[in-house]
VOPASE-97047 format. One record per residue (C-alpha): residue number from 1; residue in three letters; x negated, y, z negated. Coordinates in steps of 0.001 Angstrom, whole numbers. Last residue first. Layout:
N
@seq=NUM; type=ALA; xx=X; yy=Y; zz=Z
...
***
This chain:
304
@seq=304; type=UNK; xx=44553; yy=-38842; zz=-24402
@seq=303; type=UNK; xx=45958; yy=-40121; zz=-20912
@seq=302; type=UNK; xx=45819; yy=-43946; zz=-21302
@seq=301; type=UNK; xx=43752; yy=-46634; zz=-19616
@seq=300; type=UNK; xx=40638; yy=-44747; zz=-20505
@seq=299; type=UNK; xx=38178; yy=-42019; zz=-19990
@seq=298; type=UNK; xx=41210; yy=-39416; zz=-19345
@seq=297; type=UNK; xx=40080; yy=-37216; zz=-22827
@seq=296; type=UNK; xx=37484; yy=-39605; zz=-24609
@seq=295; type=UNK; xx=33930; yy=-38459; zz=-24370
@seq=294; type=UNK; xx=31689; yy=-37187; zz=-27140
@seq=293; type=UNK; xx=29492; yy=-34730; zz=-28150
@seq=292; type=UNK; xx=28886; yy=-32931; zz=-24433
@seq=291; type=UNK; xx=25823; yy=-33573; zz=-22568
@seq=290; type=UNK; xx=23805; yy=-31085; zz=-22502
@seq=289; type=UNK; xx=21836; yy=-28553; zz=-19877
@seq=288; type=UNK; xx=24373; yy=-28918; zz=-17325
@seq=287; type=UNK; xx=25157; yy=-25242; zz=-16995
@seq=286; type=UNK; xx=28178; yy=-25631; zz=-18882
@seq=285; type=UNK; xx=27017; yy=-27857; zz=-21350
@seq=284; type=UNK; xx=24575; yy=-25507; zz=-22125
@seq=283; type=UNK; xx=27243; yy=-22665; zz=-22218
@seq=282; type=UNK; xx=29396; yy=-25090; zz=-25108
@seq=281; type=UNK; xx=26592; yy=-25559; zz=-26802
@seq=280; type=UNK; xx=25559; yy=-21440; zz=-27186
@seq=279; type=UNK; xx=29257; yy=-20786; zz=-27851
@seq=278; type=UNK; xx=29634; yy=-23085; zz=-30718
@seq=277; type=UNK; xx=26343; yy=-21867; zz=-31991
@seq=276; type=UNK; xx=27353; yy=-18596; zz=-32223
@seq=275; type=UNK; xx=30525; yy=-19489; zz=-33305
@seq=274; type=UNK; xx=28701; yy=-21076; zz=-36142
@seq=273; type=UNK; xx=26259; yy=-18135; zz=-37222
@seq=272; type=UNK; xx=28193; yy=-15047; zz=-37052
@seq=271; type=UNK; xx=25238; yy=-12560; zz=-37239
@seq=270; type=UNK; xx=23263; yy=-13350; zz=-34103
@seq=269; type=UNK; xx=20127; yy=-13106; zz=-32490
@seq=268; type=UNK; xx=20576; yy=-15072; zz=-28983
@seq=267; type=UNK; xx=17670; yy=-17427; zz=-27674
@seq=266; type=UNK; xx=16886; yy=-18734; zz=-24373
@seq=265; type=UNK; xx=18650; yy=-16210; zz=-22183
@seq=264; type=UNK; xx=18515; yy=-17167; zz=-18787
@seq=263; type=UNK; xx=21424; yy=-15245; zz=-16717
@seq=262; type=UNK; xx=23888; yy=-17322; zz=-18176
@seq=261; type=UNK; xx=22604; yy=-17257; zz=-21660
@seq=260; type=UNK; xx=22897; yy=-13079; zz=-21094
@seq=259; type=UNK; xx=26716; yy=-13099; zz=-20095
@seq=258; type=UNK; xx=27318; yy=-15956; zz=-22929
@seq=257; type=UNK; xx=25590; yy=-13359; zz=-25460
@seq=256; type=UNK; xx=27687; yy=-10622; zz=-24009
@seq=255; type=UNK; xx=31098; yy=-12281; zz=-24940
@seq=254; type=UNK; xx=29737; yy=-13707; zz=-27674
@seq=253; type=UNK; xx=29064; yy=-10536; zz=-29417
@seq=252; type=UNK; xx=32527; yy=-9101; zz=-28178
@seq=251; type=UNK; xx=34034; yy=-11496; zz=-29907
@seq=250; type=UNK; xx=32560; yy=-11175; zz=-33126
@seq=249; type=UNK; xx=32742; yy=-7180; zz=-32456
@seq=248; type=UNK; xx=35233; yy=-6485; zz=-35196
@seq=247; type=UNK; xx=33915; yy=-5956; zz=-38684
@seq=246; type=UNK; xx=31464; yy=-3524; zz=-36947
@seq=245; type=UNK; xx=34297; yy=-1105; zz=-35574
@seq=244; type=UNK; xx=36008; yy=-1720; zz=-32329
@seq=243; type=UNK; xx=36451; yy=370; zz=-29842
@seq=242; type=UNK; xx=35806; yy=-2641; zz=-27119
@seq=241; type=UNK; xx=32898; yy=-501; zz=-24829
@seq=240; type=UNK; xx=31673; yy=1509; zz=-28486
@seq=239; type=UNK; xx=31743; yy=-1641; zz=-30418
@seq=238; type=UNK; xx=30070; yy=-4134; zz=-28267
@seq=237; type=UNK; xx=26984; yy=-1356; zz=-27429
@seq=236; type=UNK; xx=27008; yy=-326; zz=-31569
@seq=235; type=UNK; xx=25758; yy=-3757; zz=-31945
@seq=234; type=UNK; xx=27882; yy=-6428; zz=-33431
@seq=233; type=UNK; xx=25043; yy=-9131; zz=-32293
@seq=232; type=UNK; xx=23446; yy=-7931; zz=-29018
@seq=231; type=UNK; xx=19829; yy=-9289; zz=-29654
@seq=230; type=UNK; xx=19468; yy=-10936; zz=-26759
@seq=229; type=UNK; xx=15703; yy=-12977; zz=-26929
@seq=228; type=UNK; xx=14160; yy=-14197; zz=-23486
@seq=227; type=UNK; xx=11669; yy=-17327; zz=-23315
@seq=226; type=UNK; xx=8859; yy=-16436; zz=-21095
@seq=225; type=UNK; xx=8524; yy=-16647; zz=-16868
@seq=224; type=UNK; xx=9376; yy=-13057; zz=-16864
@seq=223; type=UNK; xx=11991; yy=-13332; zz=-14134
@seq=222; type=UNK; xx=14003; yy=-13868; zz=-17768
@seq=221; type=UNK; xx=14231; yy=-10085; zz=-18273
@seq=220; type=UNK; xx=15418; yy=-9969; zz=-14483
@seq=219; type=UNK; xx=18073; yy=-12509; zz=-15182
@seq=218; type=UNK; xx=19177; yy=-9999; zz=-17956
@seq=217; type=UNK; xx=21088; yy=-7992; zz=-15219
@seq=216; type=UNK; xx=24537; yy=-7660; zz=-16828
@seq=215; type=UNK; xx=23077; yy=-7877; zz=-20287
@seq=214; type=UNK; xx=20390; yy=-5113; zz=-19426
@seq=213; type=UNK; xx=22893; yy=-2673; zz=-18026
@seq=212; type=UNK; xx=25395; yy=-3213; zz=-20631
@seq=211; type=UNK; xx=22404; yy=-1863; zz=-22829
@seq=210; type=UNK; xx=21780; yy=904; zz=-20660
@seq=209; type=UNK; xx=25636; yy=1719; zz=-20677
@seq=208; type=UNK; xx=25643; yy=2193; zz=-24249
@seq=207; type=UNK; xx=22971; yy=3776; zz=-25078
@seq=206; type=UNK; xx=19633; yy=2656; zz=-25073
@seq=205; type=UNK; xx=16439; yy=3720; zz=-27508
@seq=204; type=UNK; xx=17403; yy=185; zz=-29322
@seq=203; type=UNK; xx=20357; yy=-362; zz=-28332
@seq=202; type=UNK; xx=19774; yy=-3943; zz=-26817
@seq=201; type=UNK; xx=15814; yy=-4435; zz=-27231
@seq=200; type=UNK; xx=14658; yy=-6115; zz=-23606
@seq=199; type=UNK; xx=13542; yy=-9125; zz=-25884
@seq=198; type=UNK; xx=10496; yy=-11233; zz=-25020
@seq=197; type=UNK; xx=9256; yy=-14224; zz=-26741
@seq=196; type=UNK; xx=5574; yy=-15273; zz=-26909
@seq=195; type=UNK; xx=3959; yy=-18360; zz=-28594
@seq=194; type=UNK; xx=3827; yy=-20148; zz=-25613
@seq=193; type=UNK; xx=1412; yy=-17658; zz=-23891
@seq=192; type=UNK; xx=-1039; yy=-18482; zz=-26642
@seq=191; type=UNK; xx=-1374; yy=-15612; zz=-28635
@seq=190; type=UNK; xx=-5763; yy=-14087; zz=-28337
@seq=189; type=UNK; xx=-4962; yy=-10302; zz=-28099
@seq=188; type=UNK; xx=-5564; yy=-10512; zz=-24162
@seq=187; type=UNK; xx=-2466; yy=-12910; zz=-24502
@seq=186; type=UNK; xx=-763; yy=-10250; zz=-26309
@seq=185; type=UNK; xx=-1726; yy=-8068; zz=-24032
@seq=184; type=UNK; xx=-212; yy=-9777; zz=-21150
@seq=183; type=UNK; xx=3067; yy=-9817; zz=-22681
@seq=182; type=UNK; xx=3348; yy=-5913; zz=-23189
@seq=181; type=UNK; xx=2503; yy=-4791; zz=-20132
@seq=180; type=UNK; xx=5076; yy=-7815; zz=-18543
@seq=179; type=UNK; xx=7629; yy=-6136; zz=-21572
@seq=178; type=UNK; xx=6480; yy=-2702; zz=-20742
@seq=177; type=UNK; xx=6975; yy=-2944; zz=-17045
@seq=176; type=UNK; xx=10706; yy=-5518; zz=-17380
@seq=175; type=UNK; xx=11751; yy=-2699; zz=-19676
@seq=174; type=UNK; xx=11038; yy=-101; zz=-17067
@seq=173; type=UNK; xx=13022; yy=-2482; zz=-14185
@seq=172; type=UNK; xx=15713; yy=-2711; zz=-16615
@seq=171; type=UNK; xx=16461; yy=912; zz=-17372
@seq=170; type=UNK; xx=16406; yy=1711; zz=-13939
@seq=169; type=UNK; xx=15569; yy=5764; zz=-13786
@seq=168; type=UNK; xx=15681; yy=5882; zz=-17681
@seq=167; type=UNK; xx=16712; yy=8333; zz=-20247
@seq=166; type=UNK; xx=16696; yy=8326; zz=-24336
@seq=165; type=UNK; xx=19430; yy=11027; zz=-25464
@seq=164; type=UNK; xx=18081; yy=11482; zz=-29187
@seq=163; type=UNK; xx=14782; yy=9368; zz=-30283
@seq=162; type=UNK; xx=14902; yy=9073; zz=-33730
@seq=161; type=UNK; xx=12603; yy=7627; zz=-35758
@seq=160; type=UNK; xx=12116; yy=4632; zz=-38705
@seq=159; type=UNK; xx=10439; yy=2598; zz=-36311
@seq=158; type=UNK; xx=8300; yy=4661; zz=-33623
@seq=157; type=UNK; xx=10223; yy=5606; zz=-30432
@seq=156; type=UNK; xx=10191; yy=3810; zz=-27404
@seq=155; type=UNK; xx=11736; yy=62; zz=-27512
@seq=154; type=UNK; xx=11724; yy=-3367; zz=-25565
@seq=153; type=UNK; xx=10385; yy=-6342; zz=-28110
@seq=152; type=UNK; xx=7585; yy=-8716; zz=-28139
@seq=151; type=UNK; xx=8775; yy=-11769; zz=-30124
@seq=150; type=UNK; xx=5713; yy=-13553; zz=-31529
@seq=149; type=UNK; xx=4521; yy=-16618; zz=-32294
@seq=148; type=UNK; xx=2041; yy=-17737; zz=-35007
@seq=147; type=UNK; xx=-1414; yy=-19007; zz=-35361
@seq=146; type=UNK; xx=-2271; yy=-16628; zz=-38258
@seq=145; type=UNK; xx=-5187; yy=-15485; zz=-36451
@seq=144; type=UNK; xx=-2906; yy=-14504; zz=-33623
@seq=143; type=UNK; xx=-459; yy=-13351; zz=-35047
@seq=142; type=UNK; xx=-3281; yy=-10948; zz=-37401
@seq=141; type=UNK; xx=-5035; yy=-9731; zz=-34304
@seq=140; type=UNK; xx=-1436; yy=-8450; zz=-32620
@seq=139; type=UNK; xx=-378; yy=-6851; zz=-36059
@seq=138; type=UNK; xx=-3694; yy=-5012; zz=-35664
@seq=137; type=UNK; xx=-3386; yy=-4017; zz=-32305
@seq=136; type=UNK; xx=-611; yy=-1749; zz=-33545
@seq=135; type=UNK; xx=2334; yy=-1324; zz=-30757
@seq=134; type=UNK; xx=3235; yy=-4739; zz=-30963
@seq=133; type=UNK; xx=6388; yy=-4080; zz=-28441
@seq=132; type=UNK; xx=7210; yy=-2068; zz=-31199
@seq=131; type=UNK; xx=10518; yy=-3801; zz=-32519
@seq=130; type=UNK; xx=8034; yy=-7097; zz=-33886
@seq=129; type=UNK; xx=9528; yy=-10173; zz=-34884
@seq=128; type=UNK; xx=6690; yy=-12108; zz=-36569
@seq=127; type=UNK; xx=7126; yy=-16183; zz=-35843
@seq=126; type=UNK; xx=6541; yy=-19490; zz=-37489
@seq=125; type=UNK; xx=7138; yy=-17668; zz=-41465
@seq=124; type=UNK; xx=5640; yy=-20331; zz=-44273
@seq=123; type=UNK; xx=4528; yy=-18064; zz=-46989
@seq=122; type=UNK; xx=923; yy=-17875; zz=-45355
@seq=121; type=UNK; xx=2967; yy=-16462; zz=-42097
@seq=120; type=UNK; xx=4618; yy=-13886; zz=-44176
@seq=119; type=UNK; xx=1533; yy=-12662; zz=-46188
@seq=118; type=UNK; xx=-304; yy=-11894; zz=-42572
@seq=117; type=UNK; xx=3177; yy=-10577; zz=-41426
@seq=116; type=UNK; xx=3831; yy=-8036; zz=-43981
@seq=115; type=UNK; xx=24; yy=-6778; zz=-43615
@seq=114; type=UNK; xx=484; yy=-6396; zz=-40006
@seq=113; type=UNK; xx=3631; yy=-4072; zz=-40537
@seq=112; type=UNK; xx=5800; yy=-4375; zz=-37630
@seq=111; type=UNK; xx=8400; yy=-6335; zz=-39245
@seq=110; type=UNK; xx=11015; yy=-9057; zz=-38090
@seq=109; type=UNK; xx=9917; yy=-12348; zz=-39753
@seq=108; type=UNK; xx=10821; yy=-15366; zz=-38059
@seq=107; type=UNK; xx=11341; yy=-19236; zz=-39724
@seq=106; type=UNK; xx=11699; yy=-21695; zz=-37750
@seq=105; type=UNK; xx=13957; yy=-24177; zz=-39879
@seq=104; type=UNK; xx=12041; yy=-26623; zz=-41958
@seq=103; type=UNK; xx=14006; yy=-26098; zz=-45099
@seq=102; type=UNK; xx=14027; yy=-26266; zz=-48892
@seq=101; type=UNK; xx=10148; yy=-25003; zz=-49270
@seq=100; type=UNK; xx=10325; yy=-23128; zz=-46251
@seq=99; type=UNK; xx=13551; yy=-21197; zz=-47525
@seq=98; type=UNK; xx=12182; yy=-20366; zz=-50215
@seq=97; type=UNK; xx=8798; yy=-18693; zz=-49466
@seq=96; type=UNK; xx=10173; yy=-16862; zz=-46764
@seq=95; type=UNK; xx=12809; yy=-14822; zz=-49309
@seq=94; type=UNK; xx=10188; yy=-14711; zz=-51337
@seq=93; type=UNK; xx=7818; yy=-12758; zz=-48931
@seq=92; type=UNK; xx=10435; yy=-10249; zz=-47205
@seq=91; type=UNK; xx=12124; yy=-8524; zz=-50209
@seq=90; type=UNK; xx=8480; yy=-7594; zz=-52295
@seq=89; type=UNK; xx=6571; yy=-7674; zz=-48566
@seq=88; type=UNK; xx=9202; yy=-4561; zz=-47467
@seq=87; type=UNK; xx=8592; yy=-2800; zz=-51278
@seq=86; type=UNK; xx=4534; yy=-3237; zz=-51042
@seq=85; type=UNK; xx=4639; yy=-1606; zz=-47404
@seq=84; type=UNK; xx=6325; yy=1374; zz=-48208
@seq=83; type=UNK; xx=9496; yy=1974; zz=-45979
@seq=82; type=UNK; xx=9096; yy=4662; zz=-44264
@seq=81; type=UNK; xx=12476; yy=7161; zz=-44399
@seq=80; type=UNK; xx=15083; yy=7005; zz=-41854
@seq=79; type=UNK; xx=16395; yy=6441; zz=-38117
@seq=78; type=UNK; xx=16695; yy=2793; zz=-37605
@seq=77; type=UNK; xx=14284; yy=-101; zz=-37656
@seq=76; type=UNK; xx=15473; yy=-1551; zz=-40702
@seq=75; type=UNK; xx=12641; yy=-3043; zz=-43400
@seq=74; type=UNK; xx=13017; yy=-5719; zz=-44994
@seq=73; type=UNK; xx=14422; yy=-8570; zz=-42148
@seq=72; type=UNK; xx=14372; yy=-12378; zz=-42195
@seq=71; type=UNK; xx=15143; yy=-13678; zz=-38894
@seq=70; type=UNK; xx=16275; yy=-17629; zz=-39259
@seq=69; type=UNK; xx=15671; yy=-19627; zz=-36376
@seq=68; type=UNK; xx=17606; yy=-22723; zz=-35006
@seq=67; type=UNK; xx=20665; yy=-21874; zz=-36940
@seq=66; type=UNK; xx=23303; yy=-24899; zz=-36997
@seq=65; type=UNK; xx=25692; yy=-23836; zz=-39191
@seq=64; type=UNK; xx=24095; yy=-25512; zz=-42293
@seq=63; type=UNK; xx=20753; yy=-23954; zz=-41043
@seq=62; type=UNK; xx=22745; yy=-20182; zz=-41543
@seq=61; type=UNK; xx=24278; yy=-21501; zz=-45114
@seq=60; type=UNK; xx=20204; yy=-22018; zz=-45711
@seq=59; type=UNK; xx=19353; yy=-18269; zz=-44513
@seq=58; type=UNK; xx=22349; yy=-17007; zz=-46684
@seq=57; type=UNK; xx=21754; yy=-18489; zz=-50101
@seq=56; type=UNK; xx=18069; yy=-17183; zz=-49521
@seq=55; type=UNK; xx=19833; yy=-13742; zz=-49023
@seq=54; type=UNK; xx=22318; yy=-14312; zz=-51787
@seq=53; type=UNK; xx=18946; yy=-15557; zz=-54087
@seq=52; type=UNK; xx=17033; yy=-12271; zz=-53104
@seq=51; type=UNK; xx=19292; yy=-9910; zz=-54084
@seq=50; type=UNK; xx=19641; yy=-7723; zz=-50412
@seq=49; type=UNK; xx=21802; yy=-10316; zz=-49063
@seq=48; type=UNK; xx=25182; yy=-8023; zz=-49031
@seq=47; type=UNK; xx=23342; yy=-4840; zz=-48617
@seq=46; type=UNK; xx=25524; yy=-3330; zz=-45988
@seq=45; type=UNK; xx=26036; yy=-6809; zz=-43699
@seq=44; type=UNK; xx=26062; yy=-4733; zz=-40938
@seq=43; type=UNK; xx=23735; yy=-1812; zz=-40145
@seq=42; type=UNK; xx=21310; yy=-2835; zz=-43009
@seq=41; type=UNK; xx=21534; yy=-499; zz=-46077
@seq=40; type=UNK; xx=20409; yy=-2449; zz=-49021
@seq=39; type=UNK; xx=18002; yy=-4506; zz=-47174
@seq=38; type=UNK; xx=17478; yy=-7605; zz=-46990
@seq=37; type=UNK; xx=18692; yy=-8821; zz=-43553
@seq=36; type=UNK; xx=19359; yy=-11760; zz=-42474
@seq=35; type=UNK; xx=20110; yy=-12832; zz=-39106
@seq=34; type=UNK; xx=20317; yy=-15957; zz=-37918
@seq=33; type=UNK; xx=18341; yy=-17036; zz=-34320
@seq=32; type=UNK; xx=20420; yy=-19386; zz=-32416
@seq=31; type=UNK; xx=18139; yy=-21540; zz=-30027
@seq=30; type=UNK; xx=19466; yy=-21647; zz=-26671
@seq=29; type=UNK; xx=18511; yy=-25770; zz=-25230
@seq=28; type=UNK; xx=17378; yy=-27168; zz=-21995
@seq=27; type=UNK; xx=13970; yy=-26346; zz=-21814
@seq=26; type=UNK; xx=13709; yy=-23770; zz=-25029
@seq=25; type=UNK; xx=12789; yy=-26896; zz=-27212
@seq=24; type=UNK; xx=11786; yy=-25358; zz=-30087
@seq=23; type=UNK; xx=9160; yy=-27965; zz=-32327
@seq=22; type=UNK; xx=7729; yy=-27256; zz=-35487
@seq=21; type=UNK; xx=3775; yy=-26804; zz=-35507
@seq=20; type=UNK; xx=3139; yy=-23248; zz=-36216
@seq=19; type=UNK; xx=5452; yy=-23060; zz=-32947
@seq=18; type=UNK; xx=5941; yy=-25807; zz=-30360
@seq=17; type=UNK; xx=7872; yy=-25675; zz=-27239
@seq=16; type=UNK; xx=8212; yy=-21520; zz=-27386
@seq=15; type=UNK; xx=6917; yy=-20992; zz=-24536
@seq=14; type=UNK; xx=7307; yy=-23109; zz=-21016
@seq=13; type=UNK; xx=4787; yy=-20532; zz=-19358
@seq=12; type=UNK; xx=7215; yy=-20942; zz=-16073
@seq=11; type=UNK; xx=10686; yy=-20347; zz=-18127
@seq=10; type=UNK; xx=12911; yy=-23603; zz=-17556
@seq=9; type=UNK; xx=14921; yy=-23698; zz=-14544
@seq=8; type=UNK; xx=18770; yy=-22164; zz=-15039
@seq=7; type=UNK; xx=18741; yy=-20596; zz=-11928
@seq=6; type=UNK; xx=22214; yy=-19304; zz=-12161
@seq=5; type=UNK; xx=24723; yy=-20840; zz=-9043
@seq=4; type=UNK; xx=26220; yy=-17981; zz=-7100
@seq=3; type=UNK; xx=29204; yy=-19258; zz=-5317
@seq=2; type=UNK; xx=29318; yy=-19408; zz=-1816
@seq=1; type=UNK; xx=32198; yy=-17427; zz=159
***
């Protein structure tokens, strides 16, 4: 029997190597994009960096672990009311604001408001995370003006709606359509092809075993030719195929992050900073993309 060897070749468009200026080497390295969210009802930090100085406290702990990115969040894209646009740029905008002028981490925004982003991207914000696929051409217009990247992201509904029972024929061949759809119109929109990111969406509009589905066969997500994005931090897919609840889907979360590195994910968005990062080196190294930190064990006379 041959083993399967993953094609771990960098993505054709080679996105990603420079954004607003600061470099992300997506070549040989998985960026680790940190989460926060300010919010006061975010699915799992509850409200824990909704004052703004815990969640700028939080974004700079995040570089300390070795964050590549940090994903600042204001508005959630679950089921609920609309968040007015004045109240997501009051959380979002300061939040950016500080942490460019104490770090020089990429900075993303996850909003699909194009006024948010405009604002964002003058505070300092590299890339807008949008959950819509960039379903407003404006938000499209206003990346590209801004000269930033963007993550183009799987979903169907509208943010803030629910969309019971969501059904596919091959869940990942109709992601791979909209995301390729997707793609090529923000290139049309005037974003550089390596300013874009893809993300197949993990639970969002998926249940569980669509979003097993798309780990298991992420390769096809990276078939792209741009950088691929798993967002399967602590989601609801982790808990419900472990049972666990939200405080304990760590492992889980690496679990399916190492699945979707393997098949050519180039960055994972995740909670649990360091272990993140531990598990996103030590996957490099195994797929020859590093060289590990040091050498000593059987390198000498002795047995160490």
């Amino acid at each position: 029997m041959t083993d399967s060897v993953p094609d771990v070749s960098p993505p054709r468009h080679q996105p990603g190597r420079r954004m607003a200026g600061r470099a992300l080497d997506l070549s040989r390295h998985v960026a680790v994009m940190a989460v926060v969210n300010r919010t006061p009802d975010s699915f799992y930090d509850r409200g824990s960096t909704f004052a703004l100085d815990a969640a700028v406290a939080a974004a700079l702990a995040a570089v300390d672990d070795g964050a590549d990115i940090v994903d600042v969040g204001g508005a959630p894209f679950a089921p609920g009311p609309d968040i007015p646009v004045a109240v997501e740029l009051a959380r979002v905008e300061p939040v950016v604001a500080a942490i460019r002028a104490a770090s020089d981490v990429l900075i993303s925004v996850d909003t699909f408001q194009p006024e948010v982003a405009k604002r964002s991207i003058a505070a300092g914000a590299d890339l807008i995370n949008d959950t819509t696929g960039l379903r407003n051409p404006e938000l499209a217009a206003v990346i590209a003006e801004g000269g930033a990247g963007v993550i183009v992201t799987h979903s169907l509904a509208a943010p803030r709606t629910a969309f019971p029972r969501p059904m596919y024929s091959d869940v990942v061949a109709e992601v791979v359509e909209f995301l390729a759809a997707r793609a090529e119109f923000a290139r049309s929109a005037g974003i550089a092809a390596d300013r874009i990111i893809v993300d197949p969406g993990h639970d969002l509009n998926k249940n569980t075993l669509h979003s097993l589905e798309l780990t298991r066969r992420f390769g096809e997500i990276a078939a792209l030719g741009y950088p691929a994005l798993a967002a399967v931090s602590n989601k609801d897919f982790v808990g419900e195929t472990l049972g666990r609840d939200r405080d304990d889907r760590v492992a889980g979360s690496l679990a399916a992050a190492v699945v979707a590195i393997m098949n050519g994910a180039r960055v994972i968005r995740m909670h649990n900073v360091r272990p993140a990062v531990d598990a996103a080196r030590m996957t490099e190294a195994i797929l020859g993309l590093r060289e590990p930190a040091y050498l000593r064990h059987n390198m000498g006379e002795t047995n160490d």
